[in-house]
C-alpha positions in Angstrom: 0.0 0.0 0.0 2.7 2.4 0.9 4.2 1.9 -2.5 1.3 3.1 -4.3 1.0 6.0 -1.9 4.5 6.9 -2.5 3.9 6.8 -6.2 0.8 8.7 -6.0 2.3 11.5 -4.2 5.6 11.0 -6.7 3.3 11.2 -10.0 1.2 14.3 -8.2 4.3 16.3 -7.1 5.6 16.4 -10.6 2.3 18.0 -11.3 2.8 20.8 -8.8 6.1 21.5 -10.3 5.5 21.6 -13.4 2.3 23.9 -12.3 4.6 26.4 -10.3 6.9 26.8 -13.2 4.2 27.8 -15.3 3.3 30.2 -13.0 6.4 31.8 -12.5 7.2 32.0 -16.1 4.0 33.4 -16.9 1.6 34.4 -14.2 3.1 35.4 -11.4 5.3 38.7 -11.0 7.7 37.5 -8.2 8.5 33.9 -6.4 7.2 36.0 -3.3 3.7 35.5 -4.5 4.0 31.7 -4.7 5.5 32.0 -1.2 2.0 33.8 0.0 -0.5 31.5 -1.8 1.6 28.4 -0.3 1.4 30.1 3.2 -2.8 30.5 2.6 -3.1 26.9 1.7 -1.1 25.9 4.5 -3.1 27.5 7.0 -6.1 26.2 5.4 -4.9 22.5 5.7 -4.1 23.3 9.3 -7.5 24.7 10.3 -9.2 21.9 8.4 -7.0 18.7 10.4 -8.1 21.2 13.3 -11.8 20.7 12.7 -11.6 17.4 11.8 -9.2 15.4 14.2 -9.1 18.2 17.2 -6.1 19.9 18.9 -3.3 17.0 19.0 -2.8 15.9 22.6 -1.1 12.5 21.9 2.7 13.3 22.0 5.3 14.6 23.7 7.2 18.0 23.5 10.0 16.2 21.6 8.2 14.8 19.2 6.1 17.8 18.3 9.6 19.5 17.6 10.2 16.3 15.3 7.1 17.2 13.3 7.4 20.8 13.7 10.7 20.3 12.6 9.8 18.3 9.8 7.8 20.7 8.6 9.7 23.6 8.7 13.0 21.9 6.9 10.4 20.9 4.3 9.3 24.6 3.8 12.8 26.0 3.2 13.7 22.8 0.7 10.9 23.4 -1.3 11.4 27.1 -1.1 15.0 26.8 -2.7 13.4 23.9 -5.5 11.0 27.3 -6.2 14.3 29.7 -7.0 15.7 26.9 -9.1 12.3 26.4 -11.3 12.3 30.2 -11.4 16.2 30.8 -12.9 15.8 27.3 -15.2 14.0 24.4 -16.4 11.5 22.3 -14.9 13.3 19.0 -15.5 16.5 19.9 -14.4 15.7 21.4 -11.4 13.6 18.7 -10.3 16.3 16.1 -11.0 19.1 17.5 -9.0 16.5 18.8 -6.2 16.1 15.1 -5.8 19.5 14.2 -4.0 17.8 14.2 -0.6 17.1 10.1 -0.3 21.2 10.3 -0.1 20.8 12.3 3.2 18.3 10.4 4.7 20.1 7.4 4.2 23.2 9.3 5.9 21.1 10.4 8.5 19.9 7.3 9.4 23.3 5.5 10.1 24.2 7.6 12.7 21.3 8.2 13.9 19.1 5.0 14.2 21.7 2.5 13.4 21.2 1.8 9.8 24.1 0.5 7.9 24.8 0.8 3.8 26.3 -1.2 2.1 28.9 -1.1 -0.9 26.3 -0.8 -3.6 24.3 1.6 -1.4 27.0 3.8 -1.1 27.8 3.3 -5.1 24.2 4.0 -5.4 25.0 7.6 -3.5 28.0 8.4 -6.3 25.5 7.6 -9.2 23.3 10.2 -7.8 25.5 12.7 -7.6 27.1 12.1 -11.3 23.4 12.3 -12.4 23.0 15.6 -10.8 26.2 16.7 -12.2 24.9 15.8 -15.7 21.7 17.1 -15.5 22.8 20.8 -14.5 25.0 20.8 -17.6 23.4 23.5 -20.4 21.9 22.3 -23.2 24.8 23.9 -25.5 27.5 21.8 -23.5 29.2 19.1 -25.3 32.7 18.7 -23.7 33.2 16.9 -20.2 35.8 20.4 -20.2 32.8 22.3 -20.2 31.2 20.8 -16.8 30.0 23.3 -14.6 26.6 23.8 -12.7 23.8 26.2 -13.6 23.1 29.2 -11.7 20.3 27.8 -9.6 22.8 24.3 -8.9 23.5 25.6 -5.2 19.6 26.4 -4.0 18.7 22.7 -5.8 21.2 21.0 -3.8 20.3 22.6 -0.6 16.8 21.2 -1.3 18.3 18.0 -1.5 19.6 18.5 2.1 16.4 20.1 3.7 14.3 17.6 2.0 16.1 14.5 3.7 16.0 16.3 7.2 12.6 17.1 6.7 11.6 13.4 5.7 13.8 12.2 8.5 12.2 14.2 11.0 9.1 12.9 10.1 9.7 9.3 10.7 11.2 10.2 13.7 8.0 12.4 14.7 5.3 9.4 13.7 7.0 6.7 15.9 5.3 8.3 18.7 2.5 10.6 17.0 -0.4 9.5 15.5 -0.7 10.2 11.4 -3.4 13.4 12.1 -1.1 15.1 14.9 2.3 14.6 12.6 0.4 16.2 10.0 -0.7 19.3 11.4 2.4 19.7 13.2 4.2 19.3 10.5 2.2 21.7 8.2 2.8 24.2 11.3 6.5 24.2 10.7 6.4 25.0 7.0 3.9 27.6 7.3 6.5 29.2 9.7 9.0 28.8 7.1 6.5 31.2 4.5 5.1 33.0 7.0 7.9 36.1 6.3 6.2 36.6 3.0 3.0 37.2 4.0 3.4 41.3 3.7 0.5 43.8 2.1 2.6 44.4 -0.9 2.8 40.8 -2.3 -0.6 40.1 -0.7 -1.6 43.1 -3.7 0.7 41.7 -6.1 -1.2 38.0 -5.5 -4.4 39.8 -5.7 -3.7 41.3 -9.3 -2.1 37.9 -10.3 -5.5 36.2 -9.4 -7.0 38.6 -12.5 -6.1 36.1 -15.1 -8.5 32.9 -15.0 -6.0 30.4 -15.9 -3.6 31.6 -12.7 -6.5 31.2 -10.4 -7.0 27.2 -12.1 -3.1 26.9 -11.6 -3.5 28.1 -8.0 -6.3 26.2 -6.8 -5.7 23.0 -8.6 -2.1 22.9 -8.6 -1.3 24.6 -5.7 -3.8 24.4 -3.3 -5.7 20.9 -4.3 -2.7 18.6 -5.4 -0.5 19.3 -2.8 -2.4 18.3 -0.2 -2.5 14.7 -2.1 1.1 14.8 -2.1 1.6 15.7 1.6 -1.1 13.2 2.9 0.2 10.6 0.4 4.0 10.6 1.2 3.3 11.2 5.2 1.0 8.5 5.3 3.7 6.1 2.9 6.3 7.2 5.4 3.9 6.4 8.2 3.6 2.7 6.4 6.9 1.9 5.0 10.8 2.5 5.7 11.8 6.0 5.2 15.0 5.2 2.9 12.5 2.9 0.8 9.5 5.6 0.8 11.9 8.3 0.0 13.5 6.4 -3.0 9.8 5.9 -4.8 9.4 9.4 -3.9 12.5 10.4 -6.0 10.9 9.0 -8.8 9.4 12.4 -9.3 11.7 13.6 -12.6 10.5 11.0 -14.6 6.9 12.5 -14.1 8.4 15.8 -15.2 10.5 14.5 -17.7 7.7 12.7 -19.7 4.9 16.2 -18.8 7.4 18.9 -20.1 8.6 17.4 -22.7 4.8 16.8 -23.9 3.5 20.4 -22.8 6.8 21.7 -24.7 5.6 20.3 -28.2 3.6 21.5 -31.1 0.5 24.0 -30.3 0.4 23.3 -26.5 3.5 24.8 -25.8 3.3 25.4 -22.0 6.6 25.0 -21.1 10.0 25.8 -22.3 11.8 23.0 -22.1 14.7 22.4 -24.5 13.1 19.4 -26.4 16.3 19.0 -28.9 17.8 15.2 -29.6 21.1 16.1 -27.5 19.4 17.9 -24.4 16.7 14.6 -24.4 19.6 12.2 -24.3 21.5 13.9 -22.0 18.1 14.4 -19.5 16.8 10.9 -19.9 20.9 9.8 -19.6 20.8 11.5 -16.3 17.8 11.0 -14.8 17.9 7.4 -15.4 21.4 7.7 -12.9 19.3 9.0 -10.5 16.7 6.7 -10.0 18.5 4.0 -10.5 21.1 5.0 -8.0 17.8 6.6 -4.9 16.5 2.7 -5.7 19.3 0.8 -5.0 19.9 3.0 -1.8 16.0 1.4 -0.9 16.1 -2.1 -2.5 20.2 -3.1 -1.6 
């Protein structure tokens, strides 16, 4: 069951990329305006687990730091995948963003014991060659020409906030019940968005929201789908070892890959992906490395 969850929320996520990109490229006037609509959802989700489930009173303080935690580590790694959909394309950014099964794995020898073995850790250099291919630009066609793209340094630091963020979770749900984890854990990343909630960008928002197909983008992709993908991979981690839950997670680029490649072709054109026979290769090359190295860190 945790599987499909995991998949689910996988499949969904790459939808709410792929969604945000579109709205920064063409919608939205500033990546503090995605901040603010993230921070009303949030609160929404918060006041609806409220209503339903009641104020948690099932855990202890540390664990509600574990969730909190969680959730506030979660905030900040998504807010750097944000600048790096912002500065480049939706693929790439996804792909190296989704380093962060290597730190929960590294978390979780220390930490609760867990030991990897010789192809797990090989499994951790395949990811990071991937990444390394993946940021390359389009034009680059000499292994002298390997550097990483601008938004490189925010996408890796998603990696690492991610994996402390999914850690934290397991950590918090050993004790807490699914419901209390939650709305802890939605808590924590509202905190992390909460400095954007200003009357300026609330304005900004507000004459964003003018154009019918940002309002769709917003409420479906946004506000509806995300909660999919939070319930989904919380409840999968709830279920299933972190290190294996995380690994179906990071499945996620080959969602993208497959969408933006499609939304980049012929009249649709919603994306701008770079859809020539080199950067394809190169993308599907890379991406490839990186599932096949956040599996083997689950399955070995």
């Amino acid at each position: 069951m945790w599987i499909i969850l995991a998949l689910v929320s996988a499949a969904s996520l790459a939808v709410v990329h792929l969604t945000d990109k579109r709205l920064l490229d063409s919608h939205l006037p500033n990546l503090s305006t995605l901040y603010l609509w993230i921070a009303f959802g949030l609160a929404v989700y918060i006041v609806g687990a409220l209503a339903i489930f009641g104020i948690p009173t099932d855990t202890s303080f540390a664990y509600v730091a574990a969730a909190i935690g969680s959730g506030l580590a979660l905030g900040v790694g998504f807010a750097l995948l944000f600048v790096g959909l912002k500065i480049g394309e939706a693929s790439r950014a996804v792909a190296i963003a989704q380093s962060y099964p290597i730190f929960v794995a590294l978390l979780a020898v220390p930490l609760l014991g867990e030991r990897l073995s010789a192809i797990q850790w090989s499994a951790i250099l395949l990811v990071v060659l991937g990444t390394m291919v993946i940021s390359l630009p389009p034009s680059t066609r000499r292994w002298s020409d390997l550097k990483p793209s601008k938004g490189t340094p925010a996408l890796l630091g998603c990696g690492v906030f991610l994996g402390v963020g999914f850690f934290a979770a397991k950590l918090a749900l050993q004790e807490s019940s699914f419901p209390t984890v939650f709305i802890y854990q939605q808590l924590g990343t509202l905190i992390a968005f909460l400095p954007f909630c200003r009357p300026a960008v609330c304005r900004q928002l507000l004459g964003a929201m003018k154009n019918r197909e940002a309002v769709g983008l917003l409420v479906v992709g946004e506000g509806l789908l995300p909660l999919v993908v939070v319930a989904g991979s919380l409840q999968a981690t709830n279920l299933g070892p972190v290190s294996l839950v995380t690994a179906f997670l990071a499945t996620t680029p080959l969602f993208v890959f497959v969408l933006a490649t499609l939304l980049s072709q012929g009249r649709l054109h919603l994306m701008e992906e770079v859809i020539s026979r080199q950067a394809l290769l190169v993308k599907l090359a890379s991406i490839t490395m990186i599932v096949l190295g956040v599996s083997a860190l689950g399955f070995f």
